[in-house]
N, CA, C and O atoms as a Maestro MAE file, in Angstrom:
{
 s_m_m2io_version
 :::
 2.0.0
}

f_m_ct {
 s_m_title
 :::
 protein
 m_atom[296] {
  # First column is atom index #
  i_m_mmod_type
  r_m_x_coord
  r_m_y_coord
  r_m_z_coord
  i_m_residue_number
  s_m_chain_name
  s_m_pdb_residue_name
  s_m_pdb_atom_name
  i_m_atomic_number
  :::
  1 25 0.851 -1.187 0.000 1 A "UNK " " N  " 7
  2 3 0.000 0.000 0.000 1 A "UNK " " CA " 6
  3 2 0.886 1.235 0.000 1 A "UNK " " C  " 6
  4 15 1.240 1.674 1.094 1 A "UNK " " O  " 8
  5 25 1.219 1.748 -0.944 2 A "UNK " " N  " 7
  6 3 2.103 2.668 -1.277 2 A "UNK " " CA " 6
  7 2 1.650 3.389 -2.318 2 A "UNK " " C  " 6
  8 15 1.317 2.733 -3.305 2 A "UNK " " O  " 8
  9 25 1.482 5.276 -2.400 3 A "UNK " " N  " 7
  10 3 1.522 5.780 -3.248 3 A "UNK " " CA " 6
  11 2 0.164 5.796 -3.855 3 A "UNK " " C  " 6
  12 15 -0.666 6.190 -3.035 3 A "UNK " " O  " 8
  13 25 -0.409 5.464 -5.166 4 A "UNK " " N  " 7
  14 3 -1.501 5.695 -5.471 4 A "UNK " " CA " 6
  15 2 -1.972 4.664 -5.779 4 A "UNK " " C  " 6
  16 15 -3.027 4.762 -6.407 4 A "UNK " " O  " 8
  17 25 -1.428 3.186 -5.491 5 A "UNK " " N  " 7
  18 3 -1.675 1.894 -4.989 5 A "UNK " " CA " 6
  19 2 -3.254 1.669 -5.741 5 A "UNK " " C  " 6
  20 15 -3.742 1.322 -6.816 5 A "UNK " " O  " 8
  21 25 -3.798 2.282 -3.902 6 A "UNK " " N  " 7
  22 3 -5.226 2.023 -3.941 6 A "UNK " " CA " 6
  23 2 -6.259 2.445 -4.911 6 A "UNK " " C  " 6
  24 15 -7.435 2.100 -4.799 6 A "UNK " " O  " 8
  25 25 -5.708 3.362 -6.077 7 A "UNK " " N  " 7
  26 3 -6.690 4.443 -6.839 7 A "UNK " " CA " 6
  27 2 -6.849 2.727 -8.049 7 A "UNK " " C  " 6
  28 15 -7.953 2.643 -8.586 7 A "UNK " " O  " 8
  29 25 -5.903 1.629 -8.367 8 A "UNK " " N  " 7
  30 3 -5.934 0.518 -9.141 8 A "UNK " " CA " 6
  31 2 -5.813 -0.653 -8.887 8 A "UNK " " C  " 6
  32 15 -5.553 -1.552 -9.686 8 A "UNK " " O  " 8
  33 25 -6.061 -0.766 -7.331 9 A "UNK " " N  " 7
  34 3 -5.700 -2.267 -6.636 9 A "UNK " " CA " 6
  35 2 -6.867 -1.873 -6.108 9 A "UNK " " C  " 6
  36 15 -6.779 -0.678 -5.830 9 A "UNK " " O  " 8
  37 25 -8.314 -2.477 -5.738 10 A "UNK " " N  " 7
  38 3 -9.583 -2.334 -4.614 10 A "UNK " " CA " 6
  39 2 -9.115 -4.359 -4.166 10 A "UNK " " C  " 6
  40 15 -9.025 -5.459 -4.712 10 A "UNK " " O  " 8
  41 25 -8.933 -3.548 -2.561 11 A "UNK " " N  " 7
  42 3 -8.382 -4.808 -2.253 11 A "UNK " " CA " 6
  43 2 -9.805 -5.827 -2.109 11 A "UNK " " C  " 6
  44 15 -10.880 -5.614 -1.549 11 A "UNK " " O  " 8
  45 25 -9.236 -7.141 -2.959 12 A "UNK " " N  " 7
  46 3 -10.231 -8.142 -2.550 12 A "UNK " " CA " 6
  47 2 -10.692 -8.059 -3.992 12 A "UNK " " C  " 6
  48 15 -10.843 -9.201 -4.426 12 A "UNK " " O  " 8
  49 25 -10.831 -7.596 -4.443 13 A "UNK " " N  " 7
  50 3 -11.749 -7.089 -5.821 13 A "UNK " " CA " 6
  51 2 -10.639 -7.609 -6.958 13 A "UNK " " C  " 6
  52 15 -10.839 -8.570 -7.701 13 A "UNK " " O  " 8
  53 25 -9.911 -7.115 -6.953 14 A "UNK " " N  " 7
  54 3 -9.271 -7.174 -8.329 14 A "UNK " " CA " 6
  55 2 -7.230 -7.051 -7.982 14 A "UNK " " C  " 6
  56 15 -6.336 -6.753 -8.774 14 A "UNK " " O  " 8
  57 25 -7.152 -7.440 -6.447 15 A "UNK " " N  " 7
  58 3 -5.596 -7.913 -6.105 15 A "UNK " " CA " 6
  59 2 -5.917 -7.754 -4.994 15 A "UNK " " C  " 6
  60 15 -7.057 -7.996 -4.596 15 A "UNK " " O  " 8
  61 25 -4.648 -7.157 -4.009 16 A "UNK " " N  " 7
  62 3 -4.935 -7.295 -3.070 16 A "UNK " " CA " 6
  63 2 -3.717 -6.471 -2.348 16 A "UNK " " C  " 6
  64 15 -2.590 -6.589 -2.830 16 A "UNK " " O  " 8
  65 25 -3.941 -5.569 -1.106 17 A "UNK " " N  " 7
  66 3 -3.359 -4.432 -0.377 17 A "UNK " " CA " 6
  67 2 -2.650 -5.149 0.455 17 A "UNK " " C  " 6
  68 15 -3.252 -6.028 1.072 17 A "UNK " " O  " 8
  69 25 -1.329 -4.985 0.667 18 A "UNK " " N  " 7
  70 3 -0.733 -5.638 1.802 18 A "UNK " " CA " 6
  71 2 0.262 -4.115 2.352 18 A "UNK " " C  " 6
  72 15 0.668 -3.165 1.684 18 A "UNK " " O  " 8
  73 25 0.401 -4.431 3.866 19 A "UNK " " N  " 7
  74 3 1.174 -3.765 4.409 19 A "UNK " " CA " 6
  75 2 3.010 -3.782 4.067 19 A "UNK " " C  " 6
  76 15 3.743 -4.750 3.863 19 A "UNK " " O  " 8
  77 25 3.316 -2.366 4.108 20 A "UNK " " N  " 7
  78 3 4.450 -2.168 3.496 20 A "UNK " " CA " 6
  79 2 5.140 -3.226 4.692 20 A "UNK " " C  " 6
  80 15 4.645 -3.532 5.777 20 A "UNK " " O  " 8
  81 25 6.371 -3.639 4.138 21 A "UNK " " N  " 7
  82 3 7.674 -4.517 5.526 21 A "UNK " " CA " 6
  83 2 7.063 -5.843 5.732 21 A "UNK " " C  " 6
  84 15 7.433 -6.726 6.506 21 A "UNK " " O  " 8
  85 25 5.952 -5.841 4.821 22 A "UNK " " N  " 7
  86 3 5.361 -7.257 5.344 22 A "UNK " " CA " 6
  87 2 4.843 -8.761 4.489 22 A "UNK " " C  " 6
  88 15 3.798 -9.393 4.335 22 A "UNK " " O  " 8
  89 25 6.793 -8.892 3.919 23 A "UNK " " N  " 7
  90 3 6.091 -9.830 3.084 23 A "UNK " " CA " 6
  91 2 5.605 -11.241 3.125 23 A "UNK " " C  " 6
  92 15 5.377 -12.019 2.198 23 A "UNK " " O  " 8
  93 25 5.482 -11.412 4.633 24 A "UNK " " N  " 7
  94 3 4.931 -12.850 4.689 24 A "UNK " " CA " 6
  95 2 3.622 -12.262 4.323 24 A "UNK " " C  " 6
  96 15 3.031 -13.125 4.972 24 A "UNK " " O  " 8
  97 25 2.712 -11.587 3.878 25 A "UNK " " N  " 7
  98 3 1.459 -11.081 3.607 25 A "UNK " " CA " 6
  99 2 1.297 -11.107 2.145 25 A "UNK " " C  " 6
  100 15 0.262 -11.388 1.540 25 A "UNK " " O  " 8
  101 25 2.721 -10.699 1.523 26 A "UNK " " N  " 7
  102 3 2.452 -10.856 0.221 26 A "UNK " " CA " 6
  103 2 2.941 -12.662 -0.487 26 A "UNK " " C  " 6
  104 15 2.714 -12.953 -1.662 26 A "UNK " " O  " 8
  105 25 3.524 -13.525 0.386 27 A "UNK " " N  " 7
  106 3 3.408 -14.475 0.079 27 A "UNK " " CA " 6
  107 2 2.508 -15.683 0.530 27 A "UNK " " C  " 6
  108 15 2.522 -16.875 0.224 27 A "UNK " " O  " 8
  109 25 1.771 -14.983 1.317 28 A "UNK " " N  " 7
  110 3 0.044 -15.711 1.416 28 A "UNK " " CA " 6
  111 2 -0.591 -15.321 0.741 28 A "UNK " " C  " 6
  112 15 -1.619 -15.995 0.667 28 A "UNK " " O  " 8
  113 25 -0.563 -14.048 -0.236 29 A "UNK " " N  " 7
  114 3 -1.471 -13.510 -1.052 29 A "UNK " " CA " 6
  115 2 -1.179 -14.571 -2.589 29 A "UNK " " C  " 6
  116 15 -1.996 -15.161 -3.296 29 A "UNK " " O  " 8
  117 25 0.052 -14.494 -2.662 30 A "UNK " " N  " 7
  118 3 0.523 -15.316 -3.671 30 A "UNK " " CA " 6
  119 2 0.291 -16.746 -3.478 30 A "UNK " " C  " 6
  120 15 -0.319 -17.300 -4.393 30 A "UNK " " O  " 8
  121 25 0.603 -17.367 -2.611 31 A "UNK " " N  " 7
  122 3 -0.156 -18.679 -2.449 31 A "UNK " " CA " 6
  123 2 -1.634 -18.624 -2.545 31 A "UNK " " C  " 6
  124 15 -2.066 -19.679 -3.009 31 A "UNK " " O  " 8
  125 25 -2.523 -17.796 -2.279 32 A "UNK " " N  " 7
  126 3 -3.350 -17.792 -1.920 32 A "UNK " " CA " 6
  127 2 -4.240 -18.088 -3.993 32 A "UNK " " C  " 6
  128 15 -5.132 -18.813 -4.435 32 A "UNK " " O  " 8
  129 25 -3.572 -17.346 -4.422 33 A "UNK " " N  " 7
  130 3 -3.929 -17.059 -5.927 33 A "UNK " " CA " 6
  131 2 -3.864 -17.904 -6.461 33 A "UNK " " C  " 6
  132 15 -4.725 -18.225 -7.280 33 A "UNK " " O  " 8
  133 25 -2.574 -18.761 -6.149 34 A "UNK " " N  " 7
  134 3 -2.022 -20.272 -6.973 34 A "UNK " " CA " 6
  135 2 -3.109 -21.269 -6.674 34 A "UNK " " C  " 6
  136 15 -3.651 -21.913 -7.572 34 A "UNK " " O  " 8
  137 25 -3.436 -21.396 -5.346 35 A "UNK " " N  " 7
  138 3 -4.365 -22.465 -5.060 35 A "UNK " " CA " 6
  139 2 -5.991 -22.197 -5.430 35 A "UNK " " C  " 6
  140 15 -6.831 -23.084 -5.577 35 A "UNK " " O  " 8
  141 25 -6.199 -20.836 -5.535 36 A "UNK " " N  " 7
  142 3 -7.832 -20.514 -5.888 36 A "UNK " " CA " 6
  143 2 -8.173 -19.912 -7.814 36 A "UNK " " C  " 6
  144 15 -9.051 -19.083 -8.053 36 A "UNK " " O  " 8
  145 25 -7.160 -20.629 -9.099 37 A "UNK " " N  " 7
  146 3 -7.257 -20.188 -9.594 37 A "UNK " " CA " 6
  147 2 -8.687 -19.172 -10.158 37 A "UNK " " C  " 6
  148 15 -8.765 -18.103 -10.764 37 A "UNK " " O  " 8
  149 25 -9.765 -20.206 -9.561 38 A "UNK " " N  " 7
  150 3 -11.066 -18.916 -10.747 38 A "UNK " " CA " 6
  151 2 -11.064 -17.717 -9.839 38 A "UNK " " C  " 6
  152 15 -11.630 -16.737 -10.322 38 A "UNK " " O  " 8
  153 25 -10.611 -17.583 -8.760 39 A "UNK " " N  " 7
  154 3 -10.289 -16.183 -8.024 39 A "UNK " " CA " 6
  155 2 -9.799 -15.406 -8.543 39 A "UNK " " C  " 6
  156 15 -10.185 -14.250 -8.717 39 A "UNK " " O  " 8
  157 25 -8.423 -16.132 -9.039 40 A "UNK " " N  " 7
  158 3 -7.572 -15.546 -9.676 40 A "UNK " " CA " 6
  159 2 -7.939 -14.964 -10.916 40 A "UNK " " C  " 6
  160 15 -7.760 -13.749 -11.010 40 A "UNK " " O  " 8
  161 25 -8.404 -15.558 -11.869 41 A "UNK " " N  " 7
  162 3 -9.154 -15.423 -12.770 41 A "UNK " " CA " 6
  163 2 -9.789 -13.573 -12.856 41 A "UNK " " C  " 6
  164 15 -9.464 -12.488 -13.337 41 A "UNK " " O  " 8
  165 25 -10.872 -14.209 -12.022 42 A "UNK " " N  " 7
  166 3 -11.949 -12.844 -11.831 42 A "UNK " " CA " 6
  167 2 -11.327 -11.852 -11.154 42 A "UNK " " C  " 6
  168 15 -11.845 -10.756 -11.369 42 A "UNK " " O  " 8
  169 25 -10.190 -11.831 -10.243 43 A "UNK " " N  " 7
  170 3 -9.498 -10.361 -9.897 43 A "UNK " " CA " 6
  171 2 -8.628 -10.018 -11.374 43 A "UNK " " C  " 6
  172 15 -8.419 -8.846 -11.685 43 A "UNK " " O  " 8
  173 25 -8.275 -10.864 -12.013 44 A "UNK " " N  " 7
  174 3 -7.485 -10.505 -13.583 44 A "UNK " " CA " 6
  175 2 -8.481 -10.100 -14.507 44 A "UNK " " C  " 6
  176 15 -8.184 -9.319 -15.411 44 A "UNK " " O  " 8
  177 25 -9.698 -10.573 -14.372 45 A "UNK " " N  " 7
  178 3 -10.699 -10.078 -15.069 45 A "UNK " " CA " 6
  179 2 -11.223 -8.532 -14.546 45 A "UNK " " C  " 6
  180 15 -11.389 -7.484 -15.170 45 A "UNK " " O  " 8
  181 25 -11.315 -8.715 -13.809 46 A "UNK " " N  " 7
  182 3 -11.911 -7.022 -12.788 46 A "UNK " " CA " 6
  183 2 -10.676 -5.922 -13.113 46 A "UNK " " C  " 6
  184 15 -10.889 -4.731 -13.342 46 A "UNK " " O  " 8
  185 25 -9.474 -6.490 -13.092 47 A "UNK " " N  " 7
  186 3 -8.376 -5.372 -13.331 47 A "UNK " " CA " 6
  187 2 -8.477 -4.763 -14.424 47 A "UNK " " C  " 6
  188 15 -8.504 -3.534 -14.484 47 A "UNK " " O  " 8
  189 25 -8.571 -5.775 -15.762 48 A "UNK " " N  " 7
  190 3 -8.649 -5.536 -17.470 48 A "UNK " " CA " 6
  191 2 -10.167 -4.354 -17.279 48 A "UNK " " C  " 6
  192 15 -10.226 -3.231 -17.780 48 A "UNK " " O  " 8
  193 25 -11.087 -4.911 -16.560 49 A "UNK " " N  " 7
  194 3 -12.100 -4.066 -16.893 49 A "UNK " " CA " 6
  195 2 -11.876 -2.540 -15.995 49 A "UNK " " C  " 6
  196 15 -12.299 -1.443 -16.357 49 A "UNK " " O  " 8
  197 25 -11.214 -2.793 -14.937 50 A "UNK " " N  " 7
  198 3 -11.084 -1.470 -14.517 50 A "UNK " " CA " 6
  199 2 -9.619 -0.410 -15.267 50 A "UNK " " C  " 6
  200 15 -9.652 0.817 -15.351 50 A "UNK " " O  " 8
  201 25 -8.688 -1.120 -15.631 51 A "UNK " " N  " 7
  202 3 -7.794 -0.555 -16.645 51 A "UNK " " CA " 6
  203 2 -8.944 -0.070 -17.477 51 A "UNK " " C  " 6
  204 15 -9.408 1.008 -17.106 51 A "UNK " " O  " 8
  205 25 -9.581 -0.707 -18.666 52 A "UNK " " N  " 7
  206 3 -10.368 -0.028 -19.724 52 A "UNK " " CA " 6
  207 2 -11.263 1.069 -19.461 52 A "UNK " " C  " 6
  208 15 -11.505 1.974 -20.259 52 A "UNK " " O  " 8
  209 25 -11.814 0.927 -18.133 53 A "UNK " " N  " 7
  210 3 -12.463 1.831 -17.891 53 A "UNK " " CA " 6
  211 2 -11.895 3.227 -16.976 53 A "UNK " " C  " 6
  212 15 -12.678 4.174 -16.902 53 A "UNK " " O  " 8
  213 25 -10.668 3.333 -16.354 54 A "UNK " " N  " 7
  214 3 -10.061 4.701 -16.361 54 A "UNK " " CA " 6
  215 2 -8.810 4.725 -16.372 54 A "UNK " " C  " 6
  216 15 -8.254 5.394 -15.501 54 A "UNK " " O  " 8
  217 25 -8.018 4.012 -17.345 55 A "UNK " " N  " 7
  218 3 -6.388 4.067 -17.441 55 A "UNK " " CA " 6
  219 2 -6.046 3.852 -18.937 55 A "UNK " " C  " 6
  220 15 -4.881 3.461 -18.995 55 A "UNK " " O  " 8
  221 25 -6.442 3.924 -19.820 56 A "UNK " " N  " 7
  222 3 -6.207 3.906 -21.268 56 A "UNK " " CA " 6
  223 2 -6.133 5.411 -21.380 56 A "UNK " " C  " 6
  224 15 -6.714 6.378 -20.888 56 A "UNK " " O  " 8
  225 25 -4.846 5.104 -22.525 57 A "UNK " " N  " 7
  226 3 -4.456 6.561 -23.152 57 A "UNK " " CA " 6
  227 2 -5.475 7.456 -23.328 57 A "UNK " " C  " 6
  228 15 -5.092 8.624 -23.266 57 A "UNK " " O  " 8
  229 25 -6.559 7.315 -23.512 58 A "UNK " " N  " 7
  230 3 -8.179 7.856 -24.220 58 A "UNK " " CA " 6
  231 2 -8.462 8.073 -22.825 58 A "UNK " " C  " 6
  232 15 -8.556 9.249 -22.472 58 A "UNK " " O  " 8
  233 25 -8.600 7.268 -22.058 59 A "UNK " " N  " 7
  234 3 -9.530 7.503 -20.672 59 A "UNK " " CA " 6
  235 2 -8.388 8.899 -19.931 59 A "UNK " " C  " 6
  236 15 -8.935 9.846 -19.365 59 A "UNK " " O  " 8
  237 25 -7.156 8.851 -20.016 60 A "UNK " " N  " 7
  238 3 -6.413 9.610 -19.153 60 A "UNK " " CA " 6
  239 2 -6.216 10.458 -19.609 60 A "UNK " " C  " 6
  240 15 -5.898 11.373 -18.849 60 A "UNK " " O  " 8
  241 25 -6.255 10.803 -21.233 61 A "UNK " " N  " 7
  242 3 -6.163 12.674 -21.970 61 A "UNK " " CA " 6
  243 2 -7.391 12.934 -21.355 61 A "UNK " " C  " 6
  244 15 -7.269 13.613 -20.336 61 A "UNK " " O  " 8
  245 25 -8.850 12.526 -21.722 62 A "UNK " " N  " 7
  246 3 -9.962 12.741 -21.498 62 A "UNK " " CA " 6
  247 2 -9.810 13.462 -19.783 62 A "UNK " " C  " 6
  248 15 -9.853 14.657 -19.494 62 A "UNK " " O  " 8
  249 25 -9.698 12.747 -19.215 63 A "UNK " " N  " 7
  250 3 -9.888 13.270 -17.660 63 A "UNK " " CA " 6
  251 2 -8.404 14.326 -17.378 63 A "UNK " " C  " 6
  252 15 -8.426 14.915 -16.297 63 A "UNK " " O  " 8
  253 25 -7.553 14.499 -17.993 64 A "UNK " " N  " 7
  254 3 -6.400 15.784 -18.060 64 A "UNK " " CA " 6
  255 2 -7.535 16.857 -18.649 64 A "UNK " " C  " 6
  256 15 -7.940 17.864 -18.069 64 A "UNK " " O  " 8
  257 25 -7.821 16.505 -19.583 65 A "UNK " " N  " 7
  258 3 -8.488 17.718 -20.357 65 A "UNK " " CA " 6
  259 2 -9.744 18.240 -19.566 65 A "UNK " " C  " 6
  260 15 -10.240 19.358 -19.426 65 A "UNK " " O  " 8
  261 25 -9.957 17.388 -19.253 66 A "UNK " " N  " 7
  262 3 -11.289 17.906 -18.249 66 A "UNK " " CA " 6
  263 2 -10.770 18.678 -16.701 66 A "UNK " " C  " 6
  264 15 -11.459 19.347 -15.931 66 A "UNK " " O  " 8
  265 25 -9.929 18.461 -16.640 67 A "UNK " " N  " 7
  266 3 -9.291 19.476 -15.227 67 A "UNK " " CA " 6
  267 2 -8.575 20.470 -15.760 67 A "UNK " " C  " 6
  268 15 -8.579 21.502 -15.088 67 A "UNK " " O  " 8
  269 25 -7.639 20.499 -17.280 68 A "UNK " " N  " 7
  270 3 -6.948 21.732 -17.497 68 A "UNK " " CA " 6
  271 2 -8.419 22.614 -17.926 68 A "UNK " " C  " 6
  272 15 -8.373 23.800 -17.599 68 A "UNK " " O  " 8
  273 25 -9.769 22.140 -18.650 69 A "UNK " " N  " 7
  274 3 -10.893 22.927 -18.797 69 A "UNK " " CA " 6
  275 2 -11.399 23.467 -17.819 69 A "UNK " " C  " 6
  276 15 -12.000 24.487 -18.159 69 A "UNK " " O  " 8
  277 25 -11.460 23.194 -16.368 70 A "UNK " " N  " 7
  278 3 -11.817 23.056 -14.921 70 A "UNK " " CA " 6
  279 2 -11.124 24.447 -14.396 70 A "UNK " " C  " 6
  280 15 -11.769 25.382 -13.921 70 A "UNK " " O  " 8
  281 25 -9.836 24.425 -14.548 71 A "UNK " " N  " 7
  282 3 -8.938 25.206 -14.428 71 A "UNK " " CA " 6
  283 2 -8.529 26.292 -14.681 71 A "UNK " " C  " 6
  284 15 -8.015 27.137 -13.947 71 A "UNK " " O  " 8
  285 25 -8.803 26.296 -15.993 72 A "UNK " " N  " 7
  286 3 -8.738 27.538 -17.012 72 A "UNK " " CA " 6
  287 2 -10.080 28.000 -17.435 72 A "UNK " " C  " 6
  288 15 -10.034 28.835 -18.339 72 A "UNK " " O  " 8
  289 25 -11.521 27.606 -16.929 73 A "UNK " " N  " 7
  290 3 -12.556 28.297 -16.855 73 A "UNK " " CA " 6
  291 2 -13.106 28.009 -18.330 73 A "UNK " " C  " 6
  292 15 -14.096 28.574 -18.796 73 A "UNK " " O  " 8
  293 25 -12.421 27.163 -18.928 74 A "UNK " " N  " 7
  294 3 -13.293 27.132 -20.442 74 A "UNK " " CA " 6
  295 2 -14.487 26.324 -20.712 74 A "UNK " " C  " 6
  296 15 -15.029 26.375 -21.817 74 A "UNK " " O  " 8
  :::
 }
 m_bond[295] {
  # First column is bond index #
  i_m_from
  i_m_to
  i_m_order
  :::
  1 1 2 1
  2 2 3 1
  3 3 4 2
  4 3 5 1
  5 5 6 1
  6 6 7 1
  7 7 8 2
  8 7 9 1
  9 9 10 1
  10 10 11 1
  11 11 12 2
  12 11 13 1
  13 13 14 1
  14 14 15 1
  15 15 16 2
  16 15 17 1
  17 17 18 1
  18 18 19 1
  19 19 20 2
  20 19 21 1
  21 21 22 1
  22 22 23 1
  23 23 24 2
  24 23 25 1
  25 25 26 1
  26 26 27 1
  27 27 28 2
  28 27 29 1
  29 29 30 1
  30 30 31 1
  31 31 32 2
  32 31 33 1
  33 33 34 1
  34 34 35 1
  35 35 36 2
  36 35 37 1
  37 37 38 1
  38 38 39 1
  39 39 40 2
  40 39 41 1
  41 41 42 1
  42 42 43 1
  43 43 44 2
  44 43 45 1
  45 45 46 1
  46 46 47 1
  47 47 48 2
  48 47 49 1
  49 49 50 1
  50 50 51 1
  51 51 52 2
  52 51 53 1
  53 53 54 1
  54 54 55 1
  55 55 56 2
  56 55 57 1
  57 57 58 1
  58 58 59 1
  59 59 60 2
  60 59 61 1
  61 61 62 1
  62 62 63 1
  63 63 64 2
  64 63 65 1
  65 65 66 1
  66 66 67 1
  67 67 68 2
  68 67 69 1
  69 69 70 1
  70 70 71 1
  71 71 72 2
  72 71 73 1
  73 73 74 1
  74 74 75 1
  75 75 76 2
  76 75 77 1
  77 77 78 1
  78 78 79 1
  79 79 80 2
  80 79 81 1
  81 81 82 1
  82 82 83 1
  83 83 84 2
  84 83 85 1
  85 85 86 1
  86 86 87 1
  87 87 88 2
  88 87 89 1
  89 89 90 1
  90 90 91 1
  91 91 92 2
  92 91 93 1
  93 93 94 1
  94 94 95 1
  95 95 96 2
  96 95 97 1
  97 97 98 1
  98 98 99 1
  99 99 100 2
  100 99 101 1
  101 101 102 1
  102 102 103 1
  103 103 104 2
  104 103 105 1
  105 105 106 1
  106 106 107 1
  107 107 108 2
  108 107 109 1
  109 109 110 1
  110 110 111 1
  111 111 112 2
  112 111 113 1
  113 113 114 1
  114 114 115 1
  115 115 116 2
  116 115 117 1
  117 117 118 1
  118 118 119 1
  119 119 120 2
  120 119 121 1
  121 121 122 1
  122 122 123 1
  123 123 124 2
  124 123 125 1
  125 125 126 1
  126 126 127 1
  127 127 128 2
  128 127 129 1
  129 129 130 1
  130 130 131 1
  131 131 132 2
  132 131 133 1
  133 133 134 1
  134 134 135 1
  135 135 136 2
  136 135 137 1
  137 137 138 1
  138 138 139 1
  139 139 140 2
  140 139 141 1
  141 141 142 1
  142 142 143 1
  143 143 144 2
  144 143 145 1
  145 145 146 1
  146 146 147 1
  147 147 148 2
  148 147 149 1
  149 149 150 1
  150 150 151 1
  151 151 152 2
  152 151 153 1
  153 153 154 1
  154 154 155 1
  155 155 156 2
  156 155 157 1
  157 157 158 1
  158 158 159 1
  159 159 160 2
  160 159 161 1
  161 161 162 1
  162 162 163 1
  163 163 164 2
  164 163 165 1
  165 165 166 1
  166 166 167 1
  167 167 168 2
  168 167 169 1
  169 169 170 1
  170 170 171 1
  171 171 172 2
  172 171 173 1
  173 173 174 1
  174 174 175 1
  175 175 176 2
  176 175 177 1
  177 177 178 1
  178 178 179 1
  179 179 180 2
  180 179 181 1
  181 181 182 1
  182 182 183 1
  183 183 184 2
  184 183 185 1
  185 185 186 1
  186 186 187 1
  187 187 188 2
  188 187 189 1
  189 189 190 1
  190 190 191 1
  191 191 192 2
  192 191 193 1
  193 193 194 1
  194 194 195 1
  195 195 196 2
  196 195 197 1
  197 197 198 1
  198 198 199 1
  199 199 200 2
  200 199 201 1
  201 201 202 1
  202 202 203 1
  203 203 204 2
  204 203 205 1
  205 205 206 1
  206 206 207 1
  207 207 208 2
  208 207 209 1
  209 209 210 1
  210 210 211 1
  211 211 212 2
  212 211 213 1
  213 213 214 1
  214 214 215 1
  215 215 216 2
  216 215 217 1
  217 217 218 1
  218 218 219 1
  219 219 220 2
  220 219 221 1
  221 221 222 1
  222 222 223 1
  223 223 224 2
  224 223 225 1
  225 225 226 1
  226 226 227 1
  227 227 228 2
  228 227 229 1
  229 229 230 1
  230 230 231 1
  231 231 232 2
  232 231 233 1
  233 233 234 1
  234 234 235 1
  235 235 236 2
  236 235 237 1
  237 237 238 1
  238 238 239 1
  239 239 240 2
  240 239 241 1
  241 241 242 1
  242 242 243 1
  243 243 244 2
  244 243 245 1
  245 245 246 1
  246 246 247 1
  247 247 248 2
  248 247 249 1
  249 249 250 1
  250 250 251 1
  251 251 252 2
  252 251 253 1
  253 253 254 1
  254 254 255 1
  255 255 256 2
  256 255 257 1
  257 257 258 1
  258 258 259 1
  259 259 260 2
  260 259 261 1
  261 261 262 1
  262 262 263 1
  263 263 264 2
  264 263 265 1
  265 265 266 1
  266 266 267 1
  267 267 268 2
  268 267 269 1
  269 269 270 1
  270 270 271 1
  271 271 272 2
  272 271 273 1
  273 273 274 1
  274 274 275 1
  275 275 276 2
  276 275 277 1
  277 277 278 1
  278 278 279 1
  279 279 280 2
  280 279 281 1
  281 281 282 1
  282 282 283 1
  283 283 284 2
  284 283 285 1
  285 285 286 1
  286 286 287 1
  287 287 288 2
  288 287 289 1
  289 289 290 1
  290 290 291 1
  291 291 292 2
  292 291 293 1
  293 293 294 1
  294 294 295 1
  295 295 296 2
  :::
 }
}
């Protein structure tokens, strides 16, 4: 959980938040994935759909342009 992490990881949903210094957390998370593949699956599925829906080149001019418009009153 570092940085802007959480704005593309919703933990549980589509990966999963672990505490910084703590990687026996991230290697239960990783076991955890290996053994539950359709979990796995549907958080890889939830990511693709949340990438498409606000992290594509298109999605991220779009929302720049809409705050430099915001900004500059146009």
């Amino acid at each position: 959980d570092q940085g802007a992490i959480t704005e593309s990881v919703h933990d549980g949903i589509n990966g999963f938040i672990v505490q910084p210094g703590k990687p026996h957390q991230i290697s239960a998370k990783i076991k955890y994935l290996i053994e539950n593949p359709m979990i796995r699956d549907k958080m890889g599925r939830a990511s693709r759909e949340l990438y498409e829906k606000l992290f594509t080149e298109n999605c991220m001019v779009e929302r720049l342009d809409s705050v430099f418009k915001k900004v500059l009153m146009i």
